[in-house]
Biopython code that builds the backbone (N, CA, C, O; Angstrom):
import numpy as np
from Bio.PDB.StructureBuilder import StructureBuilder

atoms = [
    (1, "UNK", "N", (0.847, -1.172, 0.000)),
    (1, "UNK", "CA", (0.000, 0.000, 0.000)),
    (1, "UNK", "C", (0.888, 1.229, 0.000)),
    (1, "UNK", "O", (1.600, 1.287, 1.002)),
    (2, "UNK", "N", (0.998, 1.978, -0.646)),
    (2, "UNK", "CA", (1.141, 3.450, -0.644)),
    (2, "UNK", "C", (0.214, 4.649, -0.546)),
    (2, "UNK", "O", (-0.879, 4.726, -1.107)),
    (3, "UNK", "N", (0.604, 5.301, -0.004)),
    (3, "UNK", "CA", (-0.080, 6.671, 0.331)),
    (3, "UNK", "C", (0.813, 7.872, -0.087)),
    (3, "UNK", "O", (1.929, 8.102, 0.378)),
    (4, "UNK", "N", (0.207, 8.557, -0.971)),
    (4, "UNK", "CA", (0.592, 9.851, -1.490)),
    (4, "UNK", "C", (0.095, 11.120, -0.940)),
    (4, "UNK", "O", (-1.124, 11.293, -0.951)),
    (5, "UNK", "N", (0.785, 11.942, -0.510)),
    (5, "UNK", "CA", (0.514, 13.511, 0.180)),
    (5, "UNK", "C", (1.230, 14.595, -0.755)),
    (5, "UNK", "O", (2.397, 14.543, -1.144)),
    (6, "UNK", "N", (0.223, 15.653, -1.054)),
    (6, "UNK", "CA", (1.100, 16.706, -2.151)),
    (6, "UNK", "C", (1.078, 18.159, -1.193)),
    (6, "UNK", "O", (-0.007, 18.531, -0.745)),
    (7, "UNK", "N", (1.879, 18.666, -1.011)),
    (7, "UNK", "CA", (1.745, 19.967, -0.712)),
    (7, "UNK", "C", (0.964, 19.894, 0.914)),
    (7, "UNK", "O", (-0.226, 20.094, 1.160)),
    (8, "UNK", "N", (1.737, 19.649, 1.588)),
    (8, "UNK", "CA", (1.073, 19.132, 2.849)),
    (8, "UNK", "C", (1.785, 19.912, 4.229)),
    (8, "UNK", "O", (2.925, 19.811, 4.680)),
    (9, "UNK", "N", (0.788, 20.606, 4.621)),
    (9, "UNK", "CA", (1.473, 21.656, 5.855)),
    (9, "UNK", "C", (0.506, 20.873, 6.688)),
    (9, "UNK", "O", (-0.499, 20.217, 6.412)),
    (10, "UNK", "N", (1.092, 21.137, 7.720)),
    (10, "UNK", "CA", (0.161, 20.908, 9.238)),
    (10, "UNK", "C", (0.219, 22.426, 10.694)),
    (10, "UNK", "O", (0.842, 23.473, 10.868)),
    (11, "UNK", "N", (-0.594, 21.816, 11.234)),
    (11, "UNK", "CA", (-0.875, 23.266, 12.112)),
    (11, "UNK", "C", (0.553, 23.868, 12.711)),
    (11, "UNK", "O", (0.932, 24.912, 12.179)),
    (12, "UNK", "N", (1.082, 23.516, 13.384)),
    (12, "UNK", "CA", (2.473, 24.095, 13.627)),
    (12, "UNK", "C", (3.395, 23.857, 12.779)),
    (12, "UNK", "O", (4.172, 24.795, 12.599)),
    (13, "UNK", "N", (3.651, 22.541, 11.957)),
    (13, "UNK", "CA", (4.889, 22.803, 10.993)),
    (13, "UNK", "C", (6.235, 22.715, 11.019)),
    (13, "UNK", "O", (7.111, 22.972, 10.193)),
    (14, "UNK", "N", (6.233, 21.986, 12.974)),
    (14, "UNK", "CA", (7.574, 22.128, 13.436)),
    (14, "UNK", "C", (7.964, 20.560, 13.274)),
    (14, "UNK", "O", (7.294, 19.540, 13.117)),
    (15, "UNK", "N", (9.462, 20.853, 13.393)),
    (15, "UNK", "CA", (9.786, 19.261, 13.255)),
    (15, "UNK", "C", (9.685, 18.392, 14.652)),
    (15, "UNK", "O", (9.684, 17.168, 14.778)),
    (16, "UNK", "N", (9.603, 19.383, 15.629)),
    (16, "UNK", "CA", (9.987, 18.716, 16.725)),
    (16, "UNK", "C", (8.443, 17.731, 17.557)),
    (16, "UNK", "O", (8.644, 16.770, 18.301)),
    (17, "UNK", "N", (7.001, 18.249, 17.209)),
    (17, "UNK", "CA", (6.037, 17.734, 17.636)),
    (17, "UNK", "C", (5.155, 18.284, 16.766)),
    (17, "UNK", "O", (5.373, 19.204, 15.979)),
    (18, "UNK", "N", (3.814, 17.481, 16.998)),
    (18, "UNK", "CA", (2.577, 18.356, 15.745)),
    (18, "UNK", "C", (1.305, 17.334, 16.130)),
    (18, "UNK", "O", (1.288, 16.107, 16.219)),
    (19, "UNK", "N", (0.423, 18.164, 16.291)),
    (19, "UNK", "CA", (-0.656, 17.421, 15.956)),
    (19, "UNK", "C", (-1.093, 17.505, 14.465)),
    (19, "UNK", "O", (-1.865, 18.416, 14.166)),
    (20, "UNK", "N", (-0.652, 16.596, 13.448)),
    (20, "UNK", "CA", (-0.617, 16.653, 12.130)),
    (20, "UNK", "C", (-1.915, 15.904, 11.862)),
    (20, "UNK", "O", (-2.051, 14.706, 12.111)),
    (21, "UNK", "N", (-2.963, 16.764, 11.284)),
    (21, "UNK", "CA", (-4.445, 16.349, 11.578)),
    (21, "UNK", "C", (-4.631, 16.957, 10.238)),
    (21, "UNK", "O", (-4.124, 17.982, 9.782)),
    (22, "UNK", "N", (-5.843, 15.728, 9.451)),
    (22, "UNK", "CA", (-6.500, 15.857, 8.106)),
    (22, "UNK", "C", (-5.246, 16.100, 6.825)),
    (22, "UNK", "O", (-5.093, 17.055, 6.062)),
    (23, "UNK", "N", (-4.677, 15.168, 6.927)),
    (23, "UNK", "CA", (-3.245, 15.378, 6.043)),
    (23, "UNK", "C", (-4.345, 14.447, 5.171)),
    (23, "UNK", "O", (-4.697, 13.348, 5.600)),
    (24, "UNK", "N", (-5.017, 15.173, 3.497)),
    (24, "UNK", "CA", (-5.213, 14.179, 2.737)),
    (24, "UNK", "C", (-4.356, 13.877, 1.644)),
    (24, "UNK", "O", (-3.673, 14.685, 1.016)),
    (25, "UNK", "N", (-4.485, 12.096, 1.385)),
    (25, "UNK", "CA", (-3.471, 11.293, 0.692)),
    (25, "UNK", "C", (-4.577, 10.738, -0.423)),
    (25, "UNK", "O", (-5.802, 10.721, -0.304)),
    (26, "UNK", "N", (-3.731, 10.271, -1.585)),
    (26, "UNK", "CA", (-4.170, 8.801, -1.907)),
    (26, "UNK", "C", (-3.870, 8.088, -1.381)),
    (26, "UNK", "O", (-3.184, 8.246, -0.371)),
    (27, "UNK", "N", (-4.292, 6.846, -1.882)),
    (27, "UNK", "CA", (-3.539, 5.180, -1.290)),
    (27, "UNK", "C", (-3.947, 4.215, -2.962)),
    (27, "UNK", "O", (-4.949, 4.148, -3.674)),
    (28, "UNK", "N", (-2.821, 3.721, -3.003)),
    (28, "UNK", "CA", (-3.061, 2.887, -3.920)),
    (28, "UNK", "C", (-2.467, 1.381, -3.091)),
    (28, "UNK", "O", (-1.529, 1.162, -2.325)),
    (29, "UNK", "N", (-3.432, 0.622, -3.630)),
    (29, "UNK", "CA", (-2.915, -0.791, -3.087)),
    (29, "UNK", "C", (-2.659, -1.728, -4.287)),
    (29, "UNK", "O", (-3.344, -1.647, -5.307)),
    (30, "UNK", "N", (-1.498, -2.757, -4.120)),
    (30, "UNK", "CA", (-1.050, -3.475, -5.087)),
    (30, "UNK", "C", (-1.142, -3.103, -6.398)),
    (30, "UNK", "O", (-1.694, -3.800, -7.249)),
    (31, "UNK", "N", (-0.571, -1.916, -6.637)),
    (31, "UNK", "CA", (0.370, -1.095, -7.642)),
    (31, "UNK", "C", (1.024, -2.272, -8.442)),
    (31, "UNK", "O", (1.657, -3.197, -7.932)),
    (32, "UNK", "N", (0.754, -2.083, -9.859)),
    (32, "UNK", "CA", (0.986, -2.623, -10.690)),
    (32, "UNK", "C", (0.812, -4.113, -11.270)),
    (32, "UNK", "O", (1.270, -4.702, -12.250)),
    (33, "UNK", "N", (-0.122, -4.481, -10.139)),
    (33, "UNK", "CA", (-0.815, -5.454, -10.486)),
    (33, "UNK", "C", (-1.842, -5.251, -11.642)),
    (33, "UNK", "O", (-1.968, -4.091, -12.034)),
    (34, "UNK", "N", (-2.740, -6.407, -12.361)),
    (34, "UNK", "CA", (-4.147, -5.886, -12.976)),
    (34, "UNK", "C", (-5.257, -5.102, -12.427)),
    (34, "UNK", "O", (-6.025, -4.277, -12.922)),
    (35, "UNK", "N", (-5.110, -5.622, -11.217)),
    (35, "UNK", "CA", (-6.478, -4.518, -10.276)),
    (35, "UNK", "C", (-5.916, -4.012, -9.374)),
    (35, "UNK", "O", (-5.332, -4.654, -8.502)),
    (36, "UNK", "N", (-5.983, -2.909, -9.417)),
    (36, "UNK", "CA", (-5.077, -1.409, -8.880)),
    (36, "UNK", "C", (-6.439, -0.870, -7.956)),
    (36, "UNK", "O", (-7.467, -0.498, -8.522)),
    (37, "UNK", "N", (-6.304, -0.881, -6.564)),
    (37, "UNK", "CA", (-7.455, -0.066, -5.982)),
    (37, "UNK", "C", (-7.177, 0.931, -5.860)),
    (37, "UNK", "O", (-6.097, 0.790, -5.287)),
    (38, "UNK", "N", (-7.377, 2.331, -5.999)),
    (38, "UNK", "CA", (-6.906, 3.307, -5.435)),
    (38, "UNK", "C", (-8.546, 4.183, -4.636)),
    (38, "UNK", "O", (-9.747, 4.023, -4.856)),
    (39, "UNK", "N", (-7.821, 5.032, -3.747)),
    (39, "UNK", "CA", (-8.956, 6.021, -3.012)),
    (39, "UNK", "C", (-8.674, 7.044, -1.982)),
    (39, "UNK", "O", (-7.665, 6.769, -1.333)),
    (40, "UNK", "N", (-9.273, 8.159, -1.633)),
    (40, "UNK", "CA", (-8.690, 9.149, -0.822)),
    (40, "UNK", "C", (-8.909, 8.352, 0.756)),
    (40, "UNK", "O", (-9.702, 7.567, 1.276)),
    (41, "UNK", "N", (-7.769, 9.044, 1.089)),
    (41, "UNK", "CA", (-7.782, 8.741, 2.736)),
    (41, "UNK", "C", (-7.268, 10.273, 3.515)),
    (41, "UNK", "O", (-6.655, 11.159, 2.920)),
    (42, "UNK", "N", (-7.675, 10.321, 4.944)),
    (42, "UNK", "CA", (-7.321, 11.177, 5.746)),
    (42, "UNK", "C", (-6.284, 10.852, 6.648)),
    (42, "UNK", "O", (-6.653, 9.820, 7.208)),
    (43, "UNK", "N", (-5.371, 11.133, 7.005)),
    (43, "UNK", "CA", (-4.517, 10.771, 7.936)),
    (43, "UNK", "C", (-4.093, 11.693, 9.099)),
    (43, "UNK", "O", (-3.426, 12.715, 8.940)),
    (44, "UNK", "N", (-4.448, 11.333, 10.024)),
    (44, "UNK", "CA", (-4.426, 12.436, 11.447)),
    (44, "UNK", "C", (-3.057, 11.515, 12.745)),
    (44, "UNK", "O", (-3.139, 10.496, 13.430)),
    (45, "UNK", "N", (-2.315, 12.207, 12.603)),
    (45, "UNK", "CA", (-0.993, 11.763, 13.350)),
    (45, "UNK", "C", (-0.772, 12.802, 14.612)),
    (45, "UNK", "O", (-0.919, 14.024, 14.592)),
    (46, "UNK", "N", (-0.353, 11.915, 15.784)),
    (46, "UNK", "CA", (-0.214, 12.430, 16.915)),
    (46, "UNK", "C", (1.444, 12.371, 16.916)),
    (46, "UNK", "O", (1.965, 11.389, 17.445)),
    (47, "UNK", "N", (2.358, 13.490, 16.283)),
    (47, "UNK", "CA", (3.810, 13.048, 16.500)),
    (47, "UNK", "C", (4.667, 13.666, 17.465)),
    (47, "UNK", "O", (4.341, 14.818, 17.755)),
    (48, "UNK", "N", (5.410, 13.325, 17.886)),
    (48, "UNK", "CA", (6.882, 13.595, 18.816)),
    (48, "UNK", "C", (7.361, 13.621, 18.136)),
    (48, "UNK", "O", (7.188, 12.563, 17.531)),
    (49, "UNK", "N", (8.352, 14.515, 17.409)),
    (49, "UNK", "CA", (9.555, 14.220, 16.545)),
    (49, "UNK", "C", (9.333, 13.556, 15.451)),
    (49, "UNK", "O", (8.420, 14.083, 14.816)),
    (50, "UNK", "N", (9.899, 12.340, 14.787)),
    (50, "UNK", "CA", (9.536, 12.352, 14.013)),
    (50, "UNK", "C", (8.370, 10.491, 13.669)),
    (50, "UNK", "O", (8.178, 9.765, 12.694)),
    (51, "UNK", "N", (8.001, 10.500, 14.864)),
    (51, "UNK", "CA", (7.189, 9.424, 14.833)),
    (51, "UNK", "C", (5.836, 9.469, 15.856)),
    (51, "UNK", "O", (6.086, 10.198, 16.816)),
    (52, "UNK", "N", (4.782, 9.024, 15.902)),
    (52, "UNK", "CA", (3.629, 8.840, 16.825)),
    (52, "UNK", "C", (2.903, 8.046, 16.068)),
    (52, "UNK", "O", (3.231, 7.668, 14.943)),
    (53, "UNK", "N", (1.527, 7.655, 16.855)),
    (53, "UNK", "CA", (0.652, 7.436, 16.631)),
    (53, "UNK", "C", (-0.323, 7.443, 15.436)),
    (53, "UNK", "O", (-1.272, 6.973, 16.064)),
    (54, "UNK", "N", (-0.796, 7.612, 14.237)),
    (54, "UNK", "CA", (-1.946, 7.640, 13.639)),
    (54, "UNK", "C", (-3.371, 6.532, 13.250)),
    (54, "UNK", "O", (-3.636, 5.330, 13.269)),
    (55, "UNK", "N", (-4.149, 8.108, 12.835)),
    (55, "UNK", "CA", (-5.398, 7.440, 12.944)),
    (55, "UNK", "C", (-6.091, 7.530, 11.242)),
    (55, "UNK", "O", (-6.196, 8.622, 10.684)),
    (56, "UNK", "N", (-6.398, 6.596, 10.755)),
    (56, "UNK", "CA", (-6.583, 6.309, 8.948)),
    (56, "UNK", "C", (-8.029, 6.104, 8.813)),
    (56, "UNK", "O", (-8.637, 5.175, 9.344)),
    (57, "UNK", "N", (-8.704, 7.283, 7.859)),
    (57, "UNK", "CA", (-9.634, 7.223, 7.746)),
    (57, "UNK", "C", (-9.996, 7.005, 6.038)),
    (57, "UNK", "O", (-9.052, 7.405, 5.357)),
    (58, "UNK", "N", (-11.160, 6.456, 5.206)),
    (58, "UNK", "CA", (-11.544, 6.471, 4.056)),
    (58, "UNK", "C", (-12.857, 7.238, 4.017)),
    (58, "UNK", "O", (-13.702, 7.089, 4.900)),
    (59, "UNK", "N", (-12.974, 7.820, 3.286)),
    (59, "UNK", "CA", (-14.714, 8.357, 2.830)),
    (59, "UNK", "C", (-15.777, 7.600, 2.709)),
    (59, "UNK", "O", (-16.908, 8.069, 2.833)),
    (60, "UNK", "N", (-15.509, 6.146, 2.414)),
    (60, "UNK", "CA", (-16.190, 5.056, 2.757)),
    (60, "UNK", "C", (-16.564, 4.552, 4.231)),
    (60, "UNK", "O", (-17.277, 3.564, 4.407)),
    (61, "UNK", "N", (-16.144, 5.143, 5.041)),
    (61, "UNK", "CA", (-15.999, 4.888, 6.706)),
    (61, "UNK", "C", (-14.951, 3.872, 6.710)),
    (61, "UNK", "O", (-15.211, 3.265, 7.749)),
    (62, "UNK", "N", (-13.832, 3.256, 6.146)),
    (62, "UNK", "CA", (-12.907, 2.734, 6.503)),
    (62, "UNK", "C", (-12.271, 3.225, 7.637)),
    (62, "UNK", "O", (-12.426, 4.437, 7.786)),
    (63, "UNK", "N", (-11.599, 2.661, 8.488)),
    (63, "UNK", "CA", (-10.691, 3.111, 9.921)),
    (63, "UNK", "C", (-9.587, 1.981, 9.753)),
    (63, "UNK", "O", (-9.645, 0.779, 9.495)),
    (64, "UNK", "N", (-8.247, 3.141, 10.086)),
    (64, "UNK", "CA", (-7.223, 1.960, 10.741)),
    (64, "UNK", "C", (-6.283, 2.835, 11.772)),
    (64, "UNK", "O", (-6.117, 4.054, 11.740)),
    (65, "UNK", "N", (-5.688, 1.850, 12.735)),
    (65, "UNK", "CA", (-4.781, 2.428, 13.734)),
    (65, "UNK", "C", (-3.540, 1.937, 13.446)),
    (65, "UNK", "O", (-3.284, 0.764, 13.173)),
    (66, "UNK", "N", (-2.382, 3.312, 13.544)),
    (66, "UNK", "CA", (-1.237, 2.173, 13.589)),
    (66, "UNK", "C", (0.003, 3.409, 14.051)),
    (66, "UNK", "O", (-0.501, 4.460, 14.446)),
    (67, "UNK", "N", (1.063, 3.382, 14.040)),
    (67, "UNK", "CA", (2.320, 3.941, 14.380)),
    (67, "UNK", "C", (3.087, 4.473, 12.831)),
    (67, "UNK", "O", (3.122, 3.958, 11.713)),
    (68, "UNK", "N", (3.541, 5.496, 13.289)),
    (68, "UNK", "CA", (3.995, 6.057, 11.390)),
    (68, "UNK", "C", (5.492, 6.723, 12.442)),
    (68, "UNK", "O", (5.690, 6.895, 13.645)),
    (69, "UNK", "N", (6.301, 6.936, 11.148)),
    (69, "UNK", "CA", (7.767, 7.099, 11.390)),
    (69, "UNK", "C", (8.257, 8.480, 10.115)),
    (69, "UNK", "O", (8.607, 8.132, 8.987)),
    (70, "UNK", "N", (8.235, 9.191, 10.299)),
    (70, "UNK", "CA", (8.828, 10.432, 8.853)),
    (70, "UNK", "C", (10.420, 9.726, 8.627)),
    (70, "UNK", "O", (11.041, 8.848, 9.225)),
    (71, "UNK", "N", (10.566, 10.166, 8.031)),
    (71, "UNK", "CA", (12.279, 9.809, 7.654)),
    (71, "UNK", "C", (12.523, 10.872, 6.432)),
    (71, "UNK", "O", (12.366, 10.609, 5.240)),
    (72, "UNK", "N", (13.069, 12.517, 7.148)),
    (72, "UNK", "CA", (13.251, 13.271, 5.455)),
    (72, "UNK", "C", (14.088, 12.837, 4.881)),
    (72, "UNK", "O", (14.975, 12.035, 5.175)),
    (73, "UNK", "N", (13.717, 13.614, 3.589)),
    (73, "UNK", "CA", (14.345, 13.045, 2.476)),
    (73, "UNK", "C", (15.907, 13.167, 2.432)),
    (73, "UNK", "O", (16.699, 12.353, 1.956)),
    (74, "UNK", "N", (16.168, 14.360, 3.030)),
    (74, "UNK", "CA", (17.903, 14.705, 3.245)),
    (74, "UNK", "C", (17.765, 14.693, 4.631)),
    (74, "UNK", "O", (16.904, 15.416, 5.131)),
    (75, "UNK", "N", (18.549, 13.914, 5.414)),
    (75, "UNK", "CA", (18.320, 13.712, 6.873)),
    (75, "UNK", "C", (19.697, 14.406, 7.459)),
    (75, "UNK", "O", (20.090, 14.421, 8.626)),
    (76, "UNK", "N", (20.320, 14.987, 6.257)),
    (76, "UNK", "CA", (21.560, 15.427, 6.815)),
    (76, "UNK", "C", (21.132, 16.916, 6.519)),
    (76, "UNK", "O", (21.654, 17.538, 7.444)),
    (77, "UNK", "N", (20.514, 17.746, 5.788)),
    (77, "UNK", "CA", (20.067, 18.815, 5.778)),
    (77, "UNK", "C", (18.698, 19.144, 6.485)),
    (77, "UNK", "O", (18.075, 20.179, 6.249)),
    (78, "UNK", "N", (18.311, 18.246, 7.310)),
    (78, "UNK", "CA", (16.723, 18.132, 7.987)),
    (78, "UNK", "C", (16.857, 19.262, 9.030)),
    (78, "UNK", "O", (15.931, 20.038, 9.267)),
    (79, "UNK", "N", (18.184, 19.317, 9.702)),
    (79, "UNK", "CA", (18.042, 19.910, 11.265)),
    (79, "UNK", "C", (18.238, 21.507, 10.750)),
    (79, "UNK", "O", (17.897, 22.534, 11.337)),
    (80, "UNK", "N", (18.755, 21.386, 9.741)),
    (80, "UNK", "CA", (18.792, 22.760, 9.345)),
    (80, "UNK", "C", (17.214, 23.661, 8.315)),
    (80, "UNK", "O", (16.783, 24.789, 8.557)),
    (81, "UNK", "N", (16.886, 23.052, 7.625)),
    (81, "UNK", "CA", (15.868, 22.732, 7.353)),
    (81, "UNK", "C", (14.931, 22.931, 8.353)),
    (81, "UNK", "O", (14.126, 23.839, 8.146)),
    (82, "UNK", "N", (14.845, 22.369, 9.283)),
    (82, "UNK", "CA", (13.800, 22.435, 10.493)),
    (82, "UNK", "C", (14.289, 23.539, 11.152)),
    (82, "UNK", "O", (13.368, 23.853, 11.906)),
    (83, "UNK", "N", (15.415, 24.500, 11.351)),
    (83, "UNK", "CA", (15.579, 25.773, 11.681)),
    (83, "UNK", "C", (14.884, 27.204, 11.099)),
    (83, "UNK", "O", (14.622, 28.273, 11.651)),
    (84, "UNK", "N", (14.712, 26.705, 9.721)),
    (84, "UNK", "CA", (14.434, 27.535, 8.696)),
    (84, "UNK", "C", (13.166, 27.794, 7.773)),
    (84, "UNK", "O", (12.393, 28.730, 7.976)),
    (85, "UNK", "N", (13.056, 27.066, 6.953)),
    (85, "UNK", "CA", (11.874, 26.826, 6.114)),
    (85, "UNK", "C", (10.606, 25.494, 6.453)),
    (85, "UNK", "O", (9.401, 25.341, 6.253)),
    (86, "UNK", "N", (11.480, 24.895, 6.931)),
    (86, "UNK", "CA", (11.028, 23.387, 7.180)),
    (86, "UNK", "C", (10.904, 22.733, 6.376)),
    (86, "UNK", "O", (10.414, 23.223, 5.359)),
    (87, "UNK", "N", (11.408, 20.727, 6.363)),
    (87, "UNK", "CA", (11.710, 20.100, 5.448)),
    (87, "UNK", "C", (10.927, 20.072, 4.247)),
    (87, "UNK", "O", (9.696, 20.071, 4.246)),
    (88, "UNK", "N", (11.826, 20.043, 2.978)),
    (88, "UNK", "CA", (11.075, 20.022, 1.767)),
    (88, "UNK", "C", (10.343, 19.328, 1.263)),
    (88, "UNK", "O", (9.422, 19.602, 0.494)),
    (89, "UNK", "N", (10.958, 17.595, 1.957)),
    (89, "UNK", "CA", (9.836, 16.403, 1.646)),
    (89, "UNK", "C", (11.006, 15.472, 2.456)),
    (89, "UNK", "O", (12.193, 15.465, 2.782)),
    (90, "UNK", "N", (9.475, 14.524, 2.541)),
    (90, "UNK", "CA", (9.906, 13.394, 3.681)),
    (90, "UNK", "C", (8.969, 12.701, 2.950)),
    (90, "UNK", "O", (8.099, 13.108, 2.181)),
    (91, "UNK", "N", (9.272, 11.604, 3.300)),
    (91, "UNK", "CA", (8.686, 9.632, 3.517)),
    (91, "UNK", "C", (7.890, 9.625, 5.089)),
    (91, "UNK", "O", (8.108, 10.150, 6.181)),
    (92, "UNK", "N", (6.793, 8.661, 4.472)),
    (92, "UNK", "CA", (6.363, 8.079, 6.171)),
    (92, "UNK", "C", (5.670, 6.562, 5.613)),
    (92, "UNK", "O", (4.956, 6.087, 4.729)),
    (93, "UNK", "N", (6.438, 6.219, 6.806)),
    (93, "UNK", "CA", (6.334, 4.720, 6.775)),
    (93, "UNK", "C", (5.285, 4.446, 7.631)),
    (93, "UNK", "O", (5.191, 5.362, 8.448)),
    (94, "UNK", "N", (4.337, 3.463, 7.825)),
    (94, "UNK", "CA", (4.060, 2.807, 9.218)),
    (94, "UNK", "C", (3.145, 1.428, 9.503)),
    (94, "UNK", "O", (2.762, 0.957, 8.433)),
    (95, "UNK", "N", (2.938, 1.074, 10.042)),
    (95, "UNK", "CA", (2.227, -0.216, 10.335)),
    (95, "UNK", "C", (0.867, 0.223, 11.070)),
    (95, "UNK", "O", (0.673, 1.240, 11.736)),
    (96, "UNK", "N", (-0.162, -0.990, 10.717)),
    (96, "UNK", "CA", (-1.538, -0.383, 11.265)),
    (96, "UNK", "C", (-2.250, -1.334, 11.247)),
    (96, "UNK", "O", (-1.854, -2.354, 10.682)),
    (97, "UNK", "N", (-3.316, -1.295, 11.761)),
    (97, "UNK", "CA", (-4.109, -2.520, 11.944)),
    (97, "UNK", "C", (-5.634, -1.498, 11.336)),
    (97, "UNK", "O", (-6.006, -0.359, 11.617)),
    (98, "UNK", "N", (-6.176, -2.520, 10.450)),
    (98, "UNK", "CA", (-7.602, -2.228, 10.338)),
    (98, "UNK", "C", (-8.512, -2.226, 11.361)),
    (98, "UNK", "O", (-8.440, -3.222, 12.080)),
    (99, "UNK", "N", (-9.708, -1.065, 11.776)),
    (99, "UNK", "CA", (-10.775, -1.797, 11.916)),
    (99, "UNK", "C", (-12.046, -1.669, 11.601)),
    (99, "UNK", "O", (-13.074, -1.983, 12.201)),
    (100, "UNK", "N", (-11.813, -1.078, 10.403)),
    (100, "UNK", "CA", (-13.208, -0.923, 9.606)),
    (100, "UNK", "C", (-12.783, -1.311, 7.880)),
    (100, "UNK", "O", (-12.045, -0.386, 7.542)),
    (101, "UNK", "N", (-12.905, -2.031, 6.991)),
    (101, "UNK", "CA", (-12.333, -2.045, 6.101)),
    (101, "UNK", "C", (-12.147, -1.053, 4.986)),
    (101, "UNK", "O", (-13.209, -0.629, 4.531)),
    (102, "UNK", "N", (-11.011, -0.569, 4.421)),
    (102, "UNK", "CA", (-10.667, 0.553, 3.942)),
    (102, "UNK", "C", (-11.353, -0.117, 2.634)),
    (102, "UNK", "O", (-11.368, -1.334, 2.447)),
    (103, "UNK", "N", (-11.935, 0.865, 1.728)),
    (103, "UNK", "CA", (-12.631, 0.451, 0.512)),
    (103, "UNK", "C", (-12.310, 1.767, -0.429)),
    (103, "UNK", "O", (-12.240, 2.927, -0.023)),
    (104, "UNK", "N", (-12.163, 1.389, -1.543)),
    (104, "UNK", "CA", (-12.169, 2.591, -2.713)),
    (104, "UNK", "C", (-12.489, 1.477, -3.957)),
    (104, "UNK", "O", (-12.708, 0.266, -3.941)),
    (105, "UNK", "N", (-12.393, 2.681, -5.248)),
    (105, "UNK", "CA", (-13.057, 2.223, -6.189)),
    (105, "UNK", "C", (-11.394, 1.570, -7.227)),
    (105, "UNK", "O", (-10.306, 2.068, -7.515)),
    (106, "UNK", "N", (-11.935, 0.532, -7.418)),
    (106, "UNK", "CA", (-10.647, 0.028, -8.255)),
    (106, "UNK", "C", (-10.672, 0.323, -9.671)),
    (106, "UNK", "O", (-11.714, 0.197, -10.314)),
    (107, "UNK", "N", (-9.338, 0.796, -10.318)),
    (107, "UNK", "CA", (-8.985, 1.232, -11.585)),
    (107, "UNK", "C", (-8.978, 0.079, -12.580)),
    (107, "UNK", "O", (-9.457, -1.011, -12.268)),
    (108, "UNK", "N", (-8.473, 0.295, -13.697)),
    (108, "UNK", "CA", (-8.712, 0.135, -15.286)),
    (108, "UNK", "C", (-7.678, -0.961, -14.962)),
    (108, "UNK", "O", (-7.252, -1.692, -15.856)),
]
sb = StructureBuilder()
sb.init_structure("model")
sb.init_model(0)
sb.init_chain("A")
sb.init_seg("    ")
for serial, (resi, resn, name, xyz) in enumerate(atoms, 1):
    if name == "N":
        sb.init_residue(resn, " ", resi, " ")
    sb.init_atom(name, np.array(xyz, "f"), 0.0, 1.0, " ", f" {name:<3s}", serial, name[0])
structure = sb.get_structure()
């Protein structure tokens, strides 16, 4: 599964904590297979630094819980970056457990 975020600020913006709430993504699941699901999701993260908690929502009422991790993209220009403008782009990884099943409409 992947999840895509474009242009994505959150309420404070800092690197160091955030309640990073209504970050919307796609998600595509099993990419490049014949049946490609894709669909919007919401993602609301409780972080410390650069990992916490989140909570995964679909427009379908899908729900999932799980733990997410940022990792920027230049981790050697991040701290400076996070002095200044704040990072240009990052990755987030994380693990989650369903408990409502995430549903979207599958592609061509």
């Amino acid at each position: 599964m992947t999840v895509t975020f474009d242009n994505v600020s959150t309420l404070f913006d800092t690197c160091q904590l955030g309640p990073d709430f209504n970050l919307d993504g796609d998600v595509r699941i099993a990419s490049g297979h014949p049946q490609t699901n894709t669909f919007d999701v919401t993602v609301n993260l409780a972080r410390l630094a650069l990992a916490g908690p989140f909570l995964l929502t679909t427009p379908g009422g899908g729900l999932a819980l799980g733990v997410a991790q940022f990792t920027p993209g230049d981790p050697a220009a991040a701290v400076q970056q996070c002095l200044s403008t704040g990072v240009d782009a990052a990755s987030l990884s994380g693990t989650f457990s369903t408990l409502l099943p995430l549903a979207g409409s599958a592609s061509p």
